[in-house]
N, C-alpha and C positions, 0 to 999 in steps of 0.2 A: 504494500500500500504506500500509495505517496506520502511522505508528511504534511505537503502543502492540503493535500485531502482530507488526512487527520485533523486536521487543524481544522480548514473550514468546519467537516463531520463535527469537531465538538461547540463551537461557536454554535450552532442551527441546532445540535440535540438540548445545550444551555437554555436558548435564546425559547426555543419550542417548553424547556420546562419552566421557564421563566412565564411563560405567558401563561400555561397550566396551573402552575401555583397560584398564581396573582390571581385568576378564574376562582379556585376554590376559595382562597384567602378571601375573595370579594363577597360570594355568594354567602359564606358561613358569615363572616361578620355583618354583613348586612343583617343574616338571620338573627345574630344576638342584638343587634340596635347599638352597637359600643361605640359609638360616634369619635371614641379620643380612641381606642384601639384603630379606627379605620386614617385618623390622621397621622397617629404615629405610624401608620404602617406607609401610607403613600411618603412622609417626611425620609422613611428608612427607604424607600426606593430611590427616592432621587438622591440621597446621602450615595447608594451604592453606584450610582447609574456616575456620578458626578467622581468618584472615586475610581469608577473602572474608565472612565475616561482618560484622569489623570495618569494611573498604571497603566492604562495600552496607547501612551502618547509614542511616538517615531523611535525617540533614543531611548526609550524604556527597553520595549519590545526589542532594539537591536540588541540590546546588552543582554536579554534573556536569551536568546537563539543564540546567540556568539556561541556559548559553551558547547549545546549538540551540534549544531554544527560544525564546529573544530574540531568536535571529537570523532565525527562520522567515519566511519573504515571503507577506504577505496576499492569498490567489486568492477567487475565488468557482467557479472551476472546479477540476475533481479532475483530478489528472493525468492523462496519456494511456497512460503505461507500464502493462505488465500487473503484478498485485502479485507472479507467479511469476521474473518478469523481474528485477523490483528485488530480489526476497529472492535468487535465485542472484548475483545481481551483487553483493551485498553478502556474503554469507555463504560462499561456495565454498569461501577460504582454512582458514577451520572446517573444513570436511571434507577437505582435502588434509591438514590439519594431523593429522587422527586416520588417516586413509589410509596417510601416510607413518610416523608412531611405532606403526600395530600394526602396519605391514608390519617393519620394523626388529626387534619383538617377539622372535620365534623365536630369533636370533642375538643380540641384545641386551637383555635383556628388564629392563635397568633403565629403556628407553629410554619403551617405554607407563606405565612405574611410573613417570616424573618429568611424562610427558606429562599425566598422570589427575589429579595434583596441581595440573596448572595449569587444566585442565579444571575441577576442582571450586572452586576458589578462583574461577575466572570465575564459574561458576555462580551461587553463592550471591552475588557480592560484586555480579552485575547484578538478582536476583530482586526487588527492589522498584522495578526502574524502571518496567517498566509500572504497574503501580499510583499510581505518582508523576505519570505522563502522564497517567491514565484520571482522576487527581484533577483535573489542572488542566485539562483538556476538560471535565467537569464543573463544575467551577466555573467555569468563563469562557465556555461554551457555544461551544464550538469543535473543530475536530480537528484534530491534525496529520498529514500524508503526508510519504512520503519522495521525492525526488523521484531520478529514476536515476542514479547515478554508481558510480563504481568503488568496488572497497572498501578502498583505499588512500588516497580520497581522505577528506574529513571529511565526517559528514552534511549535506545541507540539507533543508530542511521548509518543509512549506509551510502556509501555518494555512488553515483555511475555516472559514465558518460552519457550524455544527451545530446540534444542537436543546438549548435549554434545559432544565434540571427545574426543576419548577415548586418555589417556596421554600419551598410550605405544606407542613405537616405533614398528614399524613393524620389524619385520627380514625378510630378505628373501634370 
């Protein structure tokens, strides 16, 4: 699997429980009437949303990626794992993580409204990483995969060659 794939994959599975929770979060407190629960809860979103901003600004995000990809081990062959394999093995805890706080919801329903805020702070504060990957595969003519591990452990990657763009400018 790609990493630049991974990366979008987890911003859109975030981004989709972000919107999930905040759904349950809304409908349960609505049902209690807690009118200061429902503003502390929209205050803690924008707190997160304004936070993951700040953490997925340009030089943040470069300085996160430097490390795996420095680290990446040069193949000429693509991995052998399927890319469905890798994305569940990495990603699972995501969705047990929205599983278990909109289960929780009904009974506790501050529980999806703190979950939603952590949701959308990920969100936003990873959205430029693949872009940041698709830059320097473009510029270095290369790709990176991921290679299969848990998702507790830290990524590794693996670089291959890819296809170059060519430098010229088009006329037209």
């Amino acid at each position: 699997m790609q990493y630049k794939d991974l990366l979008r994959g987890t911003v859109l599975l975030v981004a989709i429980e972000a919107t999930g929770l905040a759904a349950i979060a809304a409908v349960t407190i609505n049902s209690t009437g807690d009118d200061e629960l429902a503003a502390l809860s929209l205050g803690w979103w924008l707190v997160a949303i304004v936070g993951g901003v700040w953490l997925g600004r340009p030089s943040r995000t470069a300085e996160v990626l430097r490390g795996p990809l420095a680290a990446a081990k040069t193949s000429t062959q693509l991995p052998a794992e399927s890319p469905v394999r890798i994305a569940l093995a990495r990603l699972w805890p995501i969705a047990l993580f929205a599983i278990l706080a909109g289960a929780v919801g009904p009974f506790l329903p501050q529980v999806p409204a703190i979950a939603t805020g952590f949701a959308l702070g990920v969100a936003t504060a990873w959205r430029n990483r693949e872009a940041a990957v698709t830059a320097v595969e473009e510029r270095d003519g290369i790709c990176f995969y991921v290679e299969h591990g848990s998702a507790f452990d830290p990524i590794k990657l693996i670089r291959t060659p890819g296809l170059r763009h060519g430098g010229a400018a088009h006329s037209g």
